[in-house]
Structures are given as C-alpha cells and as structure tokens.
C-alpha positions as CSV (number, residue, x, y, z in Angstrom):
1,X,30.0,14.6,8.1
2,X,27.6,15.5,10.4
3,X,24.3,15.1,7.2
4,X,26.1,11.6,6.4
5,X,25.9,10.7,9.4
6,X,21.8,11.6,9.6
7,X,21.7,9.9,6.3
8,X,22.9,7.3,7.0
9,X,20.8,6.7,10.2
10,X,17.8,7.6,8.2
11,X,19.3,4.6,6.0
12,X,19.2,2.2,8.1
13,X,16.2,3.0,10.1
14,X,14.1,2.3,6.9
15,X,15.7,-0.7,6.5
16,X,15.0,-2.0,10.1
17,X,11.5,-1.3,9.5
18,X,11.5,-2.6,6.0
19,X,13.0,-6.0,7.4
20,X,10.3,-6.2,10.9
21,X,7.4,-5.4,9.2
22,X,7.4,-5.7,5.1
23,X,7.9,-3.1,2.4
24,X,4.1,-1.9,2.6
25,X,3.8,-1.2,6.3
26,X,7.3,0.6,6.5
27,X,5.9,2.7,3.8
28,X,3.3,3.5,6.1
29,X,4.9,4.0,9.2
30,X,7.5,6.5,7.3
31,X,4.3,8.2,6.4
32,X,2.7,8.5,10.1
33,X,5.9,9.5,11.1
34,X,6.9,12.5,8.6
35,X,3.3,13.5,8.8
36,X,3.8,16.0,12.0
37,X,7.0,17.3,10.6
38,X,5.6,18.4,7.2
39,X,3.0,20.2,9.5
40,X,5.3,21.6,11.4
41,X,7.1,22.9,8.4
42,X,4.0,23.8,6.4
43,X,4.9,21.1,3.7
44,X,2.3,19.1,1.7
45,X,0.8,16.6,3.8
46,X,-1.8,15.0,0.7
47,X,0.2,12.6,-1.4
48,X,-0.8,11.0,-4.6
49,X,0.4,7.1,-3.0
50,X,-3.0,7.8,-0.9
51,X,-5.1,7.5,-4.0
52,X,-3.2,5.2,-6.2
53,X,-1.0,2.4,-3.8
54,X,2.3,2.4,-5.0
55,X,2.2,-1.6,-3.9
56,X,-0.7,-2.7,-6.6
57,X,-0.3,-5.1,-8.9
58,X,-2.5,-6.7,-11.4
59,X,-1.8,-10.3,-10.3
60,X,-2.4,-9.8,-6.6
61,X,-5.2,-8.0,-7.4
62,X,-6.9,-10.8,-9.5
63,X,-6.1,-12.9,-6.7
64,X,-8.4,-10.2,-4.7
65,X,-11.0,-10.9,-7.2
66,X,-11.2,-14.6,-6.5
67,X,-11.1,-14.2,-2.8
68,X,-13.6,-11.9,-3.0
69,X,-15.6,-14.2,-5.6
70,X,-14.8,-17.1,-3.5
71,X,-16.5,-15.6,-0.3
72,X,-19.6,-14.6,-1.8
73,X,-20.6,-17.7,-3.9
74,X,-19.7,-15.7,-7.1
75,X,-20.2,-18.1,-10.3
76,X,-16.5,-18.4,-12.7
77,X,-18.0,-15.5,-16.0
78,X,-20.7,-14.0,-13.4
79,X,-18.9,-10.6,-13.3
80,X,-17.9,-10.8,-17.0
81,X,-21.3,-11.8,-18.4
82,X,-24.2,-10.0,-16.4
83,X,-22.0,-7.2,-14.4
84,X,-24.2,-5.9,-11.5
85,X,-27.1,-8.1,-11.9
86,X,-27.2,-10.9,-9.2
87,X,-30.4,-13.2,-7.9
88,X,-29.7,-10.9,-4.7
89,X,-30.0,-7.3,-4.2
90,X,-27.9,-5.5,-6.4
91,X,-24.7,-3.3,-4.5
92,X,-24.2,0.5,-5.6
93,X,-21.1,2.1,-4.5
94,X,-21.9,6.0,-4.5
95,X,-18.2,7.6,-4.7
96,X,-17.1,11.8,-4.5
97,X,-14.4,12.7,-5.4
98,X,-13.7,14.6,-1.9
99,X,-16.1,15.1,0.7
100,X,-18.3,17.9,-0.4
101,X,-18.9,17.1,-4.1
102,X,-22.5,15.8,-4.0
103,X,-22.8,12.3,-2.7
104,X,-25.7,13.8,-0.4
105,X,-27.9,15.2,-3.2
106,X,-27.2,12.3,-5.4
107,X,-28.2,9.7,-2.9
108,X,-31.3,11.4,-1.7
109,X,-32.4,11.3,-5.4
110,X,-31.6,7.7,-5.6
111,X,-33.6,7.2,-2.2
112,X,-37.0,8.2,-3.5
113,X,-37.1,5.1,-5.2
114,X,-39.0,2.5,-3.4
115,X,-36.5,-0.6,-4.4
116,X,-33.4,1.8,-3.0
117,X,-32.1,1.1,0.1
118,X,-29.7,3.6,1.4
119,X,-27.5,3.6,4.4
120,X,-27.4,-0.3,5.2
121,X,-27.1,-1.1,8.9
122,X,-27.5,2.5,9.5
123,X,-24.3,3.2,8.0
124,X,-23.9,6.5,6.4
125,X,-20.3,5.8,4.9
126,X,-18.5,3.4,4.0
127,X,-14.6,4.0,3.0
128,X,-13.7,0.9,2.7
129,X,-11.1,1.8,-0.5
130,X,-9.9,4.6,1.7
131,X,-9.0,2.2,4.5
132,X,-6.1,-0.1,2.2
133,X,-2.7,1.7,3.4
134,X,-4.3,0.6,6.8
135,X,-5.6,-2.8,6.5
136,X,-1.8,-3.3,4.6
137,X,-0.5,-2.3,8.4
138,X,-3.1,-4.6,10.3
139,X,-1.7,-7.4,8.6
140,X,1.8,-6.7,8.9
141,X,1.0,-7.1,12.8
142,X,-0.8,-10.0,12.1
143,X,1.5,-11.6,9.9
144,X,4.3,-10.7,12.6
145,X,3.2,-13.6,15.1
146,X,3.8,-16.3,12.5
147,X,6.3,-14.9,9.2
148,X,5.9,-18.4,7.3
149,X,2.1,-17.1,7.2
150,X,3.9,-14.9,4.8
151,X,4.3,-17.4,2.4
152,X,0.6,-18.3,2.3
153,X,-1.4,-15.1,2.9
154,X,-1.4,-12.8,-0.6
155,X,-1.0,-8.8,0.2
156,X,-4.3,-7.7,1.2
157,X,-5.8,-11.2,1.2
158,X,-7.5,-10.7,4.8
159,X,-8.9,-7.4,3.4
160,X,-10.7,-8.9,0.8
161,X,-12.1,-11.2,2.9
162,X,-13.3,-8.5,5.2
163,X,-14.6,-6.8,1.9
164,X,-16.8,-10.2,1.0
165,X,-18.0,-10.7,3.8
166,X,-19.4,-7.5,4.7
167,X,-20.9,-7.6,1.1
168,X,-22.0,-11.3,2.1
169,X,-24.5,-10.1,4.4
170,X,-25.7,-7.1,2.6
171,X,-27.1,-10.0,0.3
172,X,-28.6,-12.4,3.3
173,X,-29.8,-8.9,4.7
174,X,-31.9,-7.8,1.7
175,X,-34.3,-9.2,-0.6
176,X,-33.9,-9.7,-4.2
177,X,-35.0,-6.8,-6.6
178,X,-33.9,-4.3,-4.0
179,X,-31.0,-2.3,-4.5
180,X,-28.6,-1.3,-1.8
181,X,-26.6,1.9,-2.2
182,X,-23.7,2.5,0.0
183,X,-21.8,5.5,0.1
184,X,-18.4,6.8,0.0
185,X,-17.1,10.6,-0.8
186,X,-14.0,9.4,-1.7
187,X,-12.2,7.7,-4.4
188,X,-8.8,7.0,-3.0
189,X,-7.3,3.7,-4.7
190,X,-10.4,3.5,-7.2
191,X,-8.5,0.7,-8.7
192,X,-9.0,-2.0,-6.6
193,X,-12.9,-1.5,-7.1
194,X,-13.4,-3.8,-10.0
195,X,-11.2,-6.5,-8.0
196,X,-12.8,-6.0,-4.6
197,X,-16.4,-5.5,-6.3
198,X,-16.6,-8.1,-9.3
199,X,-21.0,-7.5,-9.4
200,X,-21.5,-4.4,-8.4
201,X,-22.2,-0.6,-10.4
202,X,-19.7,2.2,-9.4
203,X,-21.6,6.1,-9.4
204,X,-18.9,8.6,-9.3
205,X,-19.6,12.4,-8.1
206,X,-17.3,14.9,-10.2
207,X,-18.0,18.7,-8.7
208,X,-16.2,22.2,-10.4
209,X,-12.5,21.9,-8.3
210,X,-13.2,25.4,-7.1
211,X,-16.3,25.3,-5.3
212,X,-15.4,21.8,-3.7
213,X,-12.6,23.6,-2.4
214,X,-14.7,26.3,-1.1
215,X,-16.9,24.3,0.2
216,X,-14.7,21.7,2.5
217,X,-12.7,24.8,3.8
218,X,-16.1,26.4,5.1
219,X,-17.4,23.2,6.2
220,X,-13.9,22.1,7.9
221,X,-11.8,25.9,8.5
222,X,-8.2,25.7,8.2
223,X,-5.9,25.8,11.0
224,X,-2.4,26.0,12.0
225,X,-0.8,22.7,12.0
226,X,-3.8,21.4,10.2
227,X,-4.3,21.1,5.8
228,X,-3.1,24.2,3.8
229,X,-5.3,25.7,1.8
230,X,-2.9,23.6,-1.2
231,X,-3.5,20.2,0.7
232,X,-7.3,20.7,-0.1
233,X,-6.6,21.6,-3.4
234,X,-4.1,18.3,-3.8
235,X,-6.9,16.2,-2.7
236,X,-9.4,17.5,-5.2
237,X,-7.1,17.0,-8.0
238,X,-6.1,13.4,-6.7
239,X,-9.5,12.2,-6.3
240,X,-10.6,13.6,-9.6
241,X,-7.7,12.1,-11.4
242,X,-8.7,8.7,-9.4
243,X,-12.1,8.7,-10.6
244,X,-11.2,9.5,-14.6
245,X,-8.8,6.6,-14.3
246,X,-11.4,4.2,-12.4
247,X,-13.7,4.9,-15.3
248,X,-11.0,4.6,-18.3
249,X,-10.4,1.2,-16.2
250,X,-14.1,0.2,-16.3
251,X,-16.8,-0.7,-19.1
252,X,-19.7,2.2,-19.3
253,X,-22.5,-0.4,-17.3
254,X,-20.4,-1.0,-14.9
255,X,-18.8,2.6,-14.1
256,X,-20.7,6.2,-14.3
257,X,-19.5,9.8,-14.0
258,X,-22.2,12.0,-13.1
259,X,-21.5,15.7,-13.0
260,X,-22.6,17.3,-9.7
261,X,-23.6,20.7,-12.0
262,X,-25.5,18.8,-13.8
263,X,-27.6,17.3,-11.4
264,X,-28.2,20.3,-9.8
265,X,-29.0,22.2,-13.2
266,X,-31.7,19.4,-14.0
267,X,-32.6,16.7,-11.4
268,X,-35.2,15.4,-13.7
269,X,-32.8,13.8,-15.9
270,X,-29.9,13.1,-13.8
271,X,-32.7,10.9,-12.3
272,X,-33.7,9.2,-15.4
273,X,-30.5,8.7,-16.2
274,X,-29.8,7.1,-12.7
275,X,-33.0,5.1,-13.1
276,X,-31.6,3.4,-16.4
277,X,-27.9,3.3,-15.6
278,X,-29.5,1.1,-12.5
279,X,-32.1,-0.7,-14.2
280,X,-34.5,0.9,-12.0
281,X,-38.2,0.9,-13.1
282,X,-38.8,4.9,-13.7
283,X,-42.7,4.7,-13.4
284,X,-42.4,3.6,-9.9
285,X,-40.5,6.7,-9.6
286,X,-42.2,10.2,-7.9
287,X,-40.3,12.3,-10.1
288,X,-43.0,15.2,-8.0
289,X,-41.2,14.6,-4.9
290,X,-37.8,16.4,-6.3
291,X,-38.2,19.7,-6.0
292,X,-39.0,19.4,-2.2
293,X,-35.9,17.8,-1.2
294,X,-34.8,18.9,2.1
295,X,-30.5,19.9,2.0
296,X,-28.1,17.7,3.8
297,X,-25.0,19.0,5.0
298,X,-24.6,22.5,2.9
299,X,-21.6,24.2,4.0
300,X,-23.8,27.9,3.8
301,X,-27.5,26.7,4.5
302,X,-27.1,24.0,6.9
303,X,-24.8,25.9,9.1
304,X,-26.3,26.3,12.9
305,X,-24.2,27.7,15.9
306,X,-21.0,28.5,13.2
307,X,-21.1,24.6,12.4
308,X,-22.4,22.6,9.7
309,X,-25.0,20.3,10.8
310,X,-26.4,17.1,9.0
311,X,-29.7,17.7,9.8
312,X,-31.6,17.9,7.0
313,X,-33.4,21.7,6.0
314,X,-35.7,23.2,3.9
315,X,-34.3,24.3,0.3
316,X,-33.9,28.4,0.3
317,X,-35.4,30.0,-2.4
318,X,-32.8,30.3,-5.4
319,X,-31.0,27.6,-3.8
320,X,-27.8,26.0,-6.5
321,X,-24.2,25.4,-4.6
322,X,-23.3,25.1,-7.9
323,X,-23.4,28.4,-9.4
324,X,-22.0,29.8,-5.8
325,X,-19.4,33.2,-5.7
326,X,-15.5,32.9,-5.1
327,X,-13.7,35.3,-3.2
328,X,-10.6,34.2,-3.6
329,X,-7.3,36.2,-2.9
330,X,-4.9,36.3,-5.8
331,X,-2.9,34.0,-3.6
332,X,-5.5,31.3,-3.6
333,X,-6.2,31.7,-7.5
334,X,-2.2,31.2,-7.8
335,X,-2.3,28.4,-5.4
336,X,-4.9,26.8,-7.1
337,X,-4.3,27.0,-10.9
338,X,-0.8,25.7,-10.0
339,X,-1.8,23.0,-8.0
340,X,-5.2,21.9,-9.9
341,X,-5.4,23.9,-12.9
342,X,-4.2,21.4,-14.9
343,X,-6.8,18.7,-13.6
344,X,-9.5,20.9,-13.8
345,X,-9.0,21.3,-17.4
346,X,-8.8,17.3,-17.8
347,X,-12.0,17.1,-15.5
348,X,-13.7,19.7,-18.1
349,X,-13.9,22.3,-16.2
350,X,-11.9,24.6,-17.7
C-alpha cells in the first residue's frame, strides 16, 4: 500500500506539471529533478533524449525551416539548389562528437586560410543545438503568461527565431567571399541542423571512443556525485551515433565526417580535403604553416598547475594524441565495451 501510494503521487505530480507547463517542459523538469537522485545513487545521469528530442517531428521542424528561412531573407529552392553557397559569407558549423575529439586542431587548420573567419564576435562556442531541451522550457514560461499564445506559437518557434537572427548578423557582420566557422564539440540533437541551418555546411569531428574518453576524464577528473566513468562513455557513444545519423540525414556537400586520426596522421590532406569540401581556393593556402601549429587545450601537454589551460603551446617533439597509451583497469575495458563497444564498431573503430 504504502508503493501505491508513492505511485500514485508520483502519478499525479507528472500530471500537474504536464497540465501547467506542456508535455516538453515537464519532461524537463522530471529530468532536473531526478538528476541529483541518480547521483546520489550512482545511476546513469547521460540519456540518449539529450541527443535525439523525443518531441521532434518532421512537420514542426519544416515549419523551423521557414521561420528560419523567413528571418534571414532565404529565397523558396535556395537551400535545395546551391546548399551553402549564399551572396553573403558562407556559415560553417564545426561539430565534435564530445568535447575533446578535435574541434581545436581542425579549426586551427581551417584558420590559416585568409577568407576563414573563426570565432565570430569573439565567441569560441556556440552550442546552440545543445541548448533545445532548454529553450523548450523558456517558452513554456513564456507561453504561461498568455496559453491562447499556444495556439499560435509552433514548438520551438521563438528558438528558431533566436537561431536566424543570430545567423542574420553573422551575414550583415561579414563580407561576401569570407567564410565564417563557428564551433561546437557537440552534436546533441544533430537533427534539427538541416531545419535550423537551411545554407550552411556541417564539419563533424569523429575521434577513437577510447581516447576521447581518456582524454575528457584527464581534462575534467571524476568525482563523487559527479559523471561515472560510464556517463562519459554514454556521451561518446550518443554523440557518435548523433553525428552518423546527422550525416545518413544529409547529402555529402552539405554534411562531412572527418576522422580526427586522420587529420592528425596527415594534415596535408585533411586540409585539401577541407579546402574543396568548402570551396576554398587551396593556393591561397600556406600549406608550410602546418607543421608549426601551436596545441590548444591538450589534456597531457597543455596542462599547467594540474589544469588544462587553453593557452596555446608549442608542439612536443613526437607529438600525436592519437596514437596515445591506455591504462585502463579491466573494470574500465568491461565498462566500456559494454557501454560503447557496440558504437565503436559502427563508428569503425573496431
């Protein structure tokens, strides 16, 4: 009697915050709420509704598109007909699949280019994709103040016009022929990006599941009450699966998978391959300049004090993160294989 009676609290409590504030912000709030408890219990904390919104549907999100479209001065066929190419600058969005899969390097290669802007308004990251579960809340306390609004406002509608807009003056701010790379090392709900982003090219960092682990847990330790070592693990194999399915959703000059390996392995041509992916001129590019790349952010060389710093460095001799030693526990081998194994197969990293 006594569980019934919890259950059937628990009942109606969803339902209270189901009828105040919508089906997507209860969702969230339940989330926010169970978040300490699985903490306290040592229970997964990364879920897979983080990377692939259990609210999306294909005709809201078209709706997105012509929001989106609408804002910007898009042309009806412009995104079908010439995607990415625009009389303004042209819009890269530079994705990892977690923080710590290569979105540093990659950029830095794109930045020698002297039509690549990086870093607009002197900002370093933009999750805008990451930020849906709470712009879903925002305007559920928006919407709150007036309900008919309800009936006119689409799910996500005032996002997409924050998304536009923000886009809008990327345009007004730079010229034409330039192209303007903003960055992201995540790809949690990947598939609003050809909605939200009708114009513009999609880059996507894969790195080996293993050492991306590796490397977030010695740039960002673990803690009590904080990520399990399985969390991390979860949120490689989400953000991989996100990106495989972002690119199975995309046509091949609109979305590209470069391996972080194999940039690593030969800059050169992960450079070329940039160059023409972006309809960037490679003769105006100082190909020379590679090799003295300072690093950004390594979790083992750019450590100072027992942090990592941001600061750039100079490249140690031998230098490839990529080719970096495990010393994992069984435990952690376990914990990974069962967790990820099967992703990092998919992902070709077998």
């Amino acid at each position: 009697m006594f569980w019934n009676a919890k259950t059937l609290i628990a009942d109606q409590y969803t339902t209270s915050l189901r009828d105040h504030f919508g089906d997507g912000v209860a969702h969230r709030l339940q989330k926010e709420i169970g978040f300490v408890g699985r903490r306290l219990l040592r229970l997964p904390n990364t879920e897979r509704s983080s990377f692939f919104d259990p609210w999306f549907s294909e005709e809201n999100a078209r709706h997105l598109r012509e929001v989106t479209r609408s804002i910007r001065g898009i042309a009806a066929g412009e995104d079908e007909a010439r995607p990415g190419v625009r009389t303004g600058p042209r819009i890269v969005f530079l994705h990892g699949v977690m923080p710590r899969s290569g979105t540093n390097y990659l950029q830095s290669l794109l930045e020698l280019h002297p039509d690549v802007a990086v870093n607009p308004y002197g900002i370093r990251e933009l999750p805008l994709l990451n930020t849906i579960e709470d712009a879903r809340a925002y305007e559920g306390r928006f919407l709150r103040y007036y309900r008919r609004n309800r009936e006119s406002i689409h799910d996500l509608e005032m996002f997409a016009c924050m998304v536009g807009g923000f886009l809008r003056r990327i345009e007004a701010g730079f010229p034409a022929g330039k192209t303007v790379v903003v960055k992201s090392p995540h790809t949690r709900m990947m598939r609003y990006f050809p909605y939200l982003f009708p114009t513009e090219r999609c880059l996507i960092v894969l790195r080996d599941g293993r050492r991306a682990v590796q490397s977030t847990i010695d740039t960002w330790p673990l803690r009590f009450l904080g990520r399990t070592f399985a969390d991390v693990c979860r949120e490689w194999s989400y953000g991989t699966a996100a990106a495989l399915e972002a690119q199975s959703r995309m046509s091949p000059d609109v979305c590209r998978l470069v391996r972080f390996e194999d940039a690593v392995a030969d800059p050169d041509g992960a450079a070329r391959d940039l160059l023409s992916f972006l309809g960037l001129e490679d003769s105006r590019y100082p190909f020379e300049r590679i090799a003295d790349l300072p690093i950004l952010g390594s979790s083992r060389a750019s450590r100072r004090n027992g942090e990592v710093s941001w600061t750039p460095v100079k490249k140690p001799e031998g230098f490839d993160p990529s080719k970096r030693p495990l010393d994992w526990s069984r435990k952690r081998r376990t914990v990974f294989d069962a967790v990820a194994g099967d992703m990092q197969k998919k992902a070709g990293y077998a």
